[in-house]
Structures are given as structure tokens and as C-alpha cells.
C-alpha positions as CSV (number, residue, x, y, z in Angstrom):
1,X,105.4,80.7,99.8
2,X,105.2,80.0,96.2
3,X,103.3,82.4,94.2
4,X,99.9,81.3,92.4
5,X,100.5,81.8,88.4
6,X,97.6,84.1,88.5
7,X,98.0,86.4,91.2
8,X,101.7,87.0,90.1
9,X,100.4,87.9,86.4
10,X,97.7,90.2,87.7
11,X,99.5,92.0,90.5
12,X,102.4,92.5,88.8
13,X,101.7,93.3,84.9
14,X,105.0,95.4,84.6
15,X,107.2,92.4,85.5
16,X,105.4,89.8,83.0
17,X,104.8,92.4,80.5
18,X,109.1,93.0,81.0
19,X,109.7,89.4,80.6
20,X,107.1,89.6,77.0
21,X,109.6,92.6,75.5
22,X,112.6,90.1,76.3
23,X,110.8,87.3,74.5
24,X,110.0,89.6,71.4
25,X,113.6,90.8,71.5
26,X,115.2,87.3,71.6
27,X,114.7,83.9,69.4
28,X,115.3,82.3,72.8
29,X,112.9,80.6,75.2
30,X,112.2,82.5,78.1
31,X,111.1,80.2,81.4
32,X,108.7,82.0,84.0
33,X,108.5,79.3,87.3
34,X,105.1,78.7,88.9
35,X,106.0,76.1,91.8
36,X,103.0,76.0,93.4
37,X,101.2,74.0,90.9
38,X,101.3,69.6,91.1
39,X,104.1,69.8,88.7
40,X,106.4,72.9,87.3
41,X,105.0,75.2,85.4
42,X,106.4,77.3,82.4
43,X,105.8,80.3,80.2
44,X,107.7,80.0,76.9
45,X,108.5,81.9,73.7
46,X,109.1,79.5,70.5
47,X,109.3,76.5,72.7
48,X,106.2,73.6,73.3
49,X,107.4,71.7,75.6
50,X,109.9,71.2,78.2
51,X,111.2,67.8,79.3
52,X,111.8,67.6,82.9
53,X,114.0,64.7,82.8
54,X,116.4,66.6,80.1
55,X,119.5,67.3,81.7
56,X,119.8,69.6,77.9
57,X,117.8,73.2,78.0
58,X,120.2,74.8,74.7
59,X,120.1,79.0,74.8
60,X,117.4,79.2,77.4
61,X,116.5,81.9,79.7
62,X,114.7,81.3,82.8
63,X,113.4,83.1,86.2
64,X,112.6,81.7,89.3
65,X,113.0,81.8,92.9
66,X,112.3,78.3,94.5
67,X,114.4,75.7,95.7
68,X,112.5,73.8,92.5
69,X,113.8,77.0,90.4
70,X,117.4,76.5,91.9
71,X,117.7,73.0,91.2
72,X,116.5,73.7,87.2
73,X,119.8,75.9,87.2
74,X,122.1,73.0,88.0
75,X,120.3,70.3,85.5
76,X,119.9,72.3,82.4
77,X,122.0,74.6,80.5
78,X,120.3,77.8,80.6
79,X,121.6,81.3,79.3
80,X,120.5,83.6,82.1
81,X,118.6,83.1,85.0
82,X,117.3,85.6,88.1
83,X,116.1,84.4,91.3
84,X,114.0,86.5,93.6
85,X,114.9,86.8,97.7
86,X,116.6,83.3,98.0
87,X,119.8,81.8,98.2
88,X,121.1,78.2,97.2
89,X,118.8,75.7,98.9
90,X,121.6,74.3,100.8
91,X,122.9,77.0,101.7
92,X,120.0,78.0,103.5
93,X,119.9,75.0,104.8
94,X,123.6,75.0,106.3
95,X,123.1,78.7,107.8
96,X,119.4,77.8,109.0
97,X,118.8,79.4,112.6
98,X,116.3,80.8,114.7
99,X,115.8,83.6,112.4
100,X,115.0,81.2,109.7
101,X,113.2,79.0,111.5
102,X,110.5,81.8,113.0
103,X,110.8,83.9,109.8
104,X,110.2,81.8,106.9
105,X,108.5,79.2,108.7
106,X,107.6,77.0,105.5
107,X,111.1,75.9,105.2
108,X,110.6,73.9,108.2
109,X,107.0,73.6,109.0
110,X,106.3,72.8,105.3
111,X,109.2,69.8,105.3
112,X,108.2,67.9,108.2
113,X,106.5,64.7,107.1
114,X,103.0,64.2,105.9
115,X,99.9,64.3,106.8
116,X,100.5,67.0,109.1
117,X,101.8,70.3,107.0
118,X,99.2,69.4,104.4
119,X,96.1,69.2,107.0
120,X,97.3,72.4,109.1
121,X,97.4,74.2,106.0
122,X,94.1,72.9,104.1
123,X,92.5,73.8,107.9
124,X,93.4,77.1,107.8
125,X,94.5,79.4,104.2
126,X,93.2,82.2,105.3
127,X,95.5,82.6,107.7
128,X,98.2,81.0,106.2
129,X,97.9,83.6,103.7
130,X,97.6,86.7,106.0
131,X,100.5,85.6,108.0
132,X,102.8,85.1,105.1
133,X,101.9,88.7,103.9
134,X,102.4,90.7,106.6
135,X,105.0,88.6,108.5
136,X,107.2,88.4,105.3
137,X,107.2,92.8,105.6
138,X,104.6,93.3,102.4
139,X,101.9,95.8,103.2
140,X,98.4,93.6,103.1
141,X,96.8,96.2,101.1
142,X,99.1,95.4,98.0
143,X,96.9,93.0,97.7
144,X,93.2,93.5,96.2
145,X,90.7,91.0,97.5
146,X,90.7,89.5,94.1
147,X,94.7,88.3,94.6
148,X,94.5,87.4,98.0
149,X,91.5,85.4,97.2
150,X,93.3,83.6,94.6
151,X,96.2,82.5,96.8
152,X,93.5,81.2,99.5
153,X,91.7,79.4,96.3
154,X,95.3,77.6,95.8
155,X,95.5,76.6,99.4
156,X,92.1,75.0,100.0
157,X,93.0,72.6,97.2
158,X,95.0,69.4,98.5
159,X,96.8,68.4,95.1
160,X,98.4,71.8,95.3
161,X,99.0,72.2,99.0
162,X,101.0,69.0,98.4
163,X,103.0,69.7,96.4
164,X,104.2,72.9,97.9
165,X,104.7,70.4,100.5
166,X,106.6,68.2,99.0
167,X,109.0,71.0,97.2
168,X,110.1,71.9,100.9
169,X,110.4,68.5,101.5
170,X,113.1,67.8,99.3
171,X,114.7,71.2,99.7
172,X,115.3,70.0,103.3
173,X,116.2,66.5,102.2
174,X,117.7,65.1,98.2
175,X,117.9,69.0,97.0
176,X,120.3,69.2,100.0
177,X,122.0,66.0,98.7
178,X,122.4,67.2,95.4
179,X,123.7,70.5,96.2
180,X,126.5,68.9,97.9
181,X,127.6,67.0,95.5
182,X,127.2,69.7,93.2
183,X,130.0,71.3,95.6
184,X,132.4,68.4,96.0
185,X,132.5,67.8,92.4
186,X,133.0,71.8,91.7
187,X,129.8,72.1,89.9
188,X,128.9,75.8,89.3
189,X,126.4,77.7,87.4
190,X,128.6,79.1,84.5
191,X,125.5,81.5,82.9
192,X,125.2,85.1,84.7
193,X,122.8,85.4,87.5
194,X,120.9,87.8,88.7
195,X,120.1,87.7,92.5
196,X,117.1,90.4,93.7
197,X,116.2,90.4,97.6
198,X,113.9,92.1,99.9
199,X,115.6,95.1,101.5
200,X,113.5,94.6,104.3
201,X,113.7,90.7,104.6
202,X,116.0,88.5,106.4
203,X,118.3,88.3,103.4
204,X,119.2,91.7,103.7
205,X,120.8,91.7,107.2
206,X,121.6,87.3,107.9
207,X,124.6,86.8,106.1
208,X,126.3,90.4,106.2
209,X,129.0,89.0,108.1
210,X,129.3,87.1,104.7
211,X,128.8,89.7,102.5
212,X,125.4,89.1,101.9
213,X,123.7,87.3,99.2
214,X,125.8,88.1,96.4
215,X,128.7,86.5,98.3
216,X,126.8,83.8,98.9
217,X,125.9,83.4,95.5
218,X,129.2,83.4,94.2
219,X,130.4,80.1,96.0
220,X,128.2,78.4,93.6
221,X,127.9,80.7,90.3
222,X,130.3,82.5,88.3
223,X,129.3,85.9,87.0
224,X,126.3,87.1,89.8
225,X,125.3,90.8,90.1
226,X,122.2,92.3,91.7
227,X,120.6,93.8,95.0
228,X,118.1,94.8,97.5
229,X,115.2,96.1,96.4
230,X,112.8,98.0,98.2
231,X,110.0,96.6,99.9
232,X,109.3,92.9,101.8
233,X,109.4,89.5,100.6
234,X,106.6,90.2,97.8
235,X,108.7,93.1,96.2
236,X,107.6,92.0,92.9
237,X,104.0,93.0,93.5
238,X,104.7,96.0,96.2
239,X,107.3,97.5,93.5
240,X,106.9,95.8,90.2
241,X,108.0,98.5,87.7
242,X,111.6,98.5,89.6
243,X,111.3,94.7,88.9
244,X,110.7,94.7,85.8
245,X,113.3,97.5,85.1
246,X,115.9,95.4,86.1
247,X,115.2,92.1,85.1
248,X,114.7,94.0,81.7
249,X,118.0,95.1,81.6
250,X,119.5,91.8,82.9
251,X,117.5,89.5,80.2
252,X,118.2,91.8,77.4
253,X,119.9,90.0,74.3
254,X,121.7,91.0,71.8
């Protein structure tokens, strides 16, 4: 479930306060991706504006870990980028199962046509938010009453439940598309990449067989490195100083 800007920030002070060092460090942008708002948000250094039609992002760095995220990789040229317990929408998508299916129930709950996902979820964000916590391996009391009630807030508005809506929507639909294309026509994300997962989460044991996500990753990028790291699928909150540490070392410049 996307992460309220909020919440992330106060929960997770090492990783933002990480991403502010880089910023100081570099003349580069540096992108921080809230997809839970009606439109895509962004945190930059030196930079005002961002224009979402631009297929022309020079020297940026950016971090996400949405399927809106993923497809910002493939449109812009961007320096760096780190995504967070997620691989390529479509290949998700392609591998999608049972375990997927049960697990991380947005993906296809979330896609099926409105009303319905909007009016399930406006009915009930309490529980939508307690399940996603504790189903998705993160310990509930990671999160004070203060975050938790900030990711309820999010969900009892309808302009934002929709448009969480409607990024799953075209994850399972023109994302899928694009990322195809993207693979006919050998399109690949030529900037490192830094993948992070949840040693406890599905990403950690699904694609083994494959060799996990890094493998996975490399069918569509160039230079990838990363790893587990401990905790479920909110490891930034549950262990945000090993979060920051190594997207620190990954956005570094010179």
C-alpha cells in the first residue's frame, strides 16, 4: 500500500534525513515518490518543478517503490534510482499466483474496476490499514497511534483512495503494456539500481528458483545490486537506520 508522505517522514527520520545529506552532497535533484496522493508527489533539491509529460529528467536521482515509481524510471533519464520490496510491474504481473494474489492483495483487489475497490476501502480503513500491517510481516507496534492514524486519515478521503486505485489499475492494465514494449524493443534502464526487499516478505522466497529479485531485475536494468533487509514489508519504518545506511551509500556522489 502506498505510503502517506507524512507517516513515511515521521516514522522514518533516518531514511529522509539520509536522502537530505545526499542532496547537500550533490548539485543534483534528488526525487522522493509519494504515490498515494491524486497526482505524484516529489521532494527536490535545486529543482521547482517537475514536468510529468517530460520524457527529459537530466542528472536526476530518484527513489521509489510503486508501479507509478517503476514507470518514472523508463520515461526519464535519471542517474540512480532505488526501489523498495518490488519488482518490474510486469513482471509481477507475468509471475502473479496464489501467493500474490492472497499476499499482496491490492494488486488485484485494488485493479478491479470502479466503484467497487474505492467503496470497500472508504467503508472500512481501519481495517484496511491493520491488515496491511500485520499481514505484510511488520510488527503493529512500529507504528505509534499518531502514524497509523495518519494512514487511516489518507484512506477515508475518496480523491486519494482513488487514485491508489487507479495506480493499480494501470499496473494491471497500460503499465503492463508498456513494459512490454519496453522489452520487445530492448529498452533497459542504463542508470544503477538499487533493489531493497523484505527478508520476510514474498520477494524473499517467490522467485528463488530465479534467483530472486536481483535476477529479476537484471532482465530489465543494467548495473542492479542490493538485498534483503531485515524485517516485513514496512522495513523502512521497522529498521530505518539500516535503510538509510544503504541508500546513503548507494546515492552518494562524487
Amino acid at each position: 500500500m502506498p505510503r502517506p508522505w507524512r507517516p513515511a517522514s515521521q516514522s522514518s527520520p533516518p531514511i529522509f534525513e539520509a536522502m537530505g545529506k545526499a542532496a547537500a552532497r550533490s548539485p543534483l535533484p534528488i526525487i522522493a515518490h509519494t504515490p498515494n496522493a491524486p497526482w505524484p508527489q516529489t521532494w527536490f533539491k535545486s529543482c521547482s518543478s517537475w514536468d510529468l509529460g517530460s520524457s527529459w529528467f537530466p542528472d536526476t536521482i530518484a527513489a521509489g517503490g510503486s508501479p507509478i515509481a517503476w514507470r518514472s524510471i523508463t520515461q526519464m533519464k535519471i542517474s540512480r534510482v532505488a526501489v523498495l520490496d518490488v519488482i518490474p510491474t510486469a513482471a509481477a504481473w507475468d509471475r502473479a499466483d496464489a501467493r500474490l494474489a492472497l499476499g499482496f492483495w491490492p494488486w488485484s483487489l485494488l485493479a478491479q474496476p470502479e466503484p467497487l475497490p474505492e467503496r470497500l476501502i472508504g467503508a472500512a480503513p481501519d481495517a484496511i490499514v491493520d491488515n496491511a500491517i500485520v499481514q505484510w510481516g511488520s510488527p503493529a507496534e512500529m507504528f505509534s497511534a499518531t502514524i497509523r492514524e495518519a494512514y487511516v486519515r489518507a484512506l477515508r478521503d475518496p480523491v486519494h483512495i482513488h487514485a491508489i486505485c487507479e495506480e493499480y489499475r494501470a499496473a494491471a492494465t497500460i503499465d503492463r503494456e508498456h513494459d512490454a514494449l519496453d522489452q520487445i524493443n530492448g529498452r533497459r534502464i542504463k542508470c544503477p539500481l538499487l533493489a531493497l526487499w523484505s527478508s520476510q516478505g514474498g520477494l524473499e522466497t517467490w522467485y528463488a528458483e530465479e534467483g530472486g529479485p536481483l535476477a529479476i531485475w537484471r532482465k530489465w536494468a543494467d548495473r542492479v545490486e542490493g538485498g534483503p533487509v531485515p524485517g516485513g514489508h514496512f522495513f523502512p519504518e521497522e529498521h530505518p537506520h539500516q535503510t538509510a545506511a544503504a541508500l546513503s551509500k548507494f546515492f552518494e556522489v562524487e
